[in-house]
C-alpha positions in Angstrom: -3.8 9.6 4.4 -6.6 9.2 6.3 -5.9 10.0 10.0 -5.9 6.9 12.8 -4.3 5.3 15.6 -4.0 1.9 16.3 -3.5 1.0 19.7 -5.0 -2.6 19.9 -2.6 -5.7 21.2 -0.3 -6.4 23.3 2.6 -5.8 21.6 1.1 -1.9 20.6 2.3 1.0 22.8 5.7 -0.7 23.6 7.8 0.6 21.4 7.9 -1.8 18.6 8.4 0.5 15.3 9.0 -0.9 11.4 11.7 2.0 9.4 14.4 4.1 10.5 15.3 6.6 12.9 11.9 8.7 14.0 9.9 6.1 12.3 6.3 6.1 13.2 5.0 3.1 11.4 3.4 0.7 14.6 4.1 -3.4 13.0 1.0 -5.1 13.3 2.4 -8.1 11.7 6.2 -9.2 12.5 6.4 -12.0 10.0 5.5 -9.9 7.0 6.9 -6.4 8.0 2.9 -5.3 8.1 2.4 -1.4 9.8 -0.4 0.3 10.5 0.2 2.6 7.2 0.3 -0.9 5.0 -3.4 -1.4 6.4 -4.6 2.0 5.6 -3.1 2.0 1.9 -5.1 -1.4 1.9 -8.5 0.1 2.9 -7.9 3.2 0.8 -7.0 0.6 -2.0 -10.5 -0.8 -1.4 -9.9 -3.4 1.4 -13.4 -3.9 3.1 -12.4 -6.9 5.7 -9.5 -9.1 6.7 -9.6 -11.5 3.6 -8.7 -8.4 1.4 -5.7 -7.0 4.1 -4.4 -10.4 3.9 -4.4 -10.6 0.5 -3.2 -6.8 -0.5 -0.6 -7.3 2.3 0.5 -10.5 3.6 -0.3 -10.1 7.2 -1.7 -12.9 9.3 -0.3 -15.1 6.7 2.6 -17.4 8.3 1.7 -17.8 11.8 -1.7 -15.6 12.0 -1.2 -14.5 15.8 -1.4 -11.1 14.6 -5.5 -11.7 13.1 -6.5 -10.0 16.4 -4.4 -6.7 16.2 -4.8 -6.2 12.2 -8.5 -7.2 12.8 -8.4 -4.2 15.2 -6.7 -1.8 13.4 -8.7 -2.9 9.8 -11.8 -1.4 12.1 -10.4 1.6 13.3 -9.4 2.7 9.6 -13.0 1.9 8.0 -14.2 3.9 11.2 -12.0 6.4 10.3 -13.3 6.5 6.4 -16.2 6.9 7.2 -15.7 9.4 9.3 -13.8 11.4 7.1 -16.7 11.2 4.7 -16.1 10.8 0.7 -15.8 14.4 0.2 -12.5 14.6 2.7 -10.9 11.8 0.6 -7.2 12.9 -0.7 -7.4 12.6 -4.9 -4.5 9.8 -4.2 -7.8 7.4 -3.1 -8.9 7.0 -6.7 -5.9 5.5 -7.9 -4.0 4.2 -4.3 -0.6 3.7 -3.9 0.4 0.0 -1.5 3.8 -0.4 -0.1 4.8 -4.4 -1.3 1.8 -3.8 -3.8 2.5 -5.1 -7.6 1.8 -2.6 -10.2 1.0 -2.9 -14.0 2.9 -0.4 -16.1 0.4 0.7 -18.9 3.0 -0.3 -21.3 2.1 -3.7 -20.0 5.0 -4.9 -18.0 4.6 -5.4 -13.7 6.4 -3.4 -10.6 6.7 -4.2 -6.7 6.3 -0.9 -4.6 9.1 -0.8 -2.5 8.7 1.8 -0.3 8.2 6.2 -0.7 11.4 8.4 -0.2 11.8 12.1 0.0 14.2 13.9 -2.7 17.7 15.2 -0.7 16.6 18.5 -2.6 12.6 19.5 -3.0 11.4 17.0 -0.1 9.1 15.8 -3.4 7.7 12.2 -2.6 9.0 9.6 -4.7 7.9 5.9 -5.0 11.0 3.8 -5.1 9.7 0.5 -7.2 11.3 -2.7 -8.5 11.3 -4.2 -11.9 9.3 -7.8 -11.6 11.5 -8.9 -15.3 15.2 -8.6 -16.3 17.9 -7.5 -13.7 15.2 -6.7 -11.1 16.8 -3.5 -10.7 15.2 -0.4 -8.8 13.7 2.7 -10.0 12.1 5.8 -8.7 9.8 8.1 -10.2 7.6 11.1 -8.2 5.0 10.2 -6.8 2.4 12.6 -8.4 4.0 10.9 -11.9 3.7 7.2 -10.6 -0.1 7.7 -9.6 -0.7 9.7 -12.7 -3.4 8.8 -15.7 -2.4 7.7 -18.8 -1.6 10.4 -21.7 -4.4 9.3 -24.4 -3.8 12.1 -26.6 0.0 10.9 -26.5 -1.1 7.4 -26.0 -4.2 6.9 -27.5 -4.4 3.0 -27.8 -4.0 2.5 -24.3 -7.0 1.3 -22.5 -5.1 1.3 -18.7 -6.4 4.5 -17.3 -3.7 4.9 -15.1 0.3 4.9 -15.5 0.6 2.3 -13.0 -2.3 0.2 -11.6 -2.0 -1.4 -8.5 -2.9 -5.7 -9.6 -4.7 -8.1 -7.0 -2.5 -11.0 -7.6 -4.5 -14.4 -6.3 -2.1 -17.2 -4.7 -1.6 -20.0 -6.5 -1.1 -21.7 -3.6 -5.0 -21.1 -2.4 -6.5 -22.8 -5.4 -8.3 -25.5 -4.4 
């Protein structure tokens, strides 16, 4: 992930923390669970201004006195990007993986990103991920293997070119 501190609003610095015990992840939106990392998987997902954080996240949806601090910290991370330069960019940024983001299977059917986890054993990352159909159950699968291509020698009707692909879902609601 790109490297970036957000320490704009008045509820930054004080503590305020989203996750468990030791978690790092400053909230930049209390209504929709919204931390700093959430923003960054949105720019590295190709977020570009607050329209597209809103939409990939949720934030400054319900009450929208948040528009300030996500505004803020939206900044820092393009500052950040750039800084880093497009040679610097981790091989994850092609094909980026968004906690709450939905996800088409290439075998057609959609996912919600529920959060990364460690395994108790190999500290591998794994994306823990709910079924959108059926039960609604949960899954997890390593990370590497959930942001993988598509196997077109093994798969070669497929036109998806990754195993999952992260979907921008429009509201209905917004329609005019």
């Amino acid at each position: 992930m790109v490297p970036w501190f957000c320490d704009v609003g008045s509820d930054m610095g004080k503590g305020k923390k989203h996750g468990g015990k030791g978690a790092e992840k400053d909230v930049v939106c209390g209504c929709k669970h919204v931390t700093r990392a959430d923003v960054e998987a949105a720019v590295a997902a190709g977020a570009t201004g607050l329209a597209d954080v809103k939409r990939m996240t949720g934030a400054g949806t319900k009450w929208g006195k948040c528009k300030g601090r996500v505004r803020a910290c939206l900044e820092q991370a393009l500052e950040a990007r750039v800084a880093a330069g497009a040679a610097a960019l981790e091989p994850e940024a092609e094909n980026p993986l968004v906690i709450h983001g939905i996800y088409r299977h290439f075998k057609g059917d959609f996912y919600l990103v529920e959060n990364v986890a460690h395994d108790s054993e190999t500290d591998e990352e794994v994306v823990v991920y709910r079924k959108l159909y059926g039960d609604g159950s949960l899954w997890v699968r390593p990370k590497a293997m959930f942001l993988s291509p598509v196997d077109h020698e093994k798969y070669p009707e497929v036109t998806q070119r990754w195993r999952f692909e992260l979907q921008h879902v429009e509201s209905v609601a917004r329609r005019v």
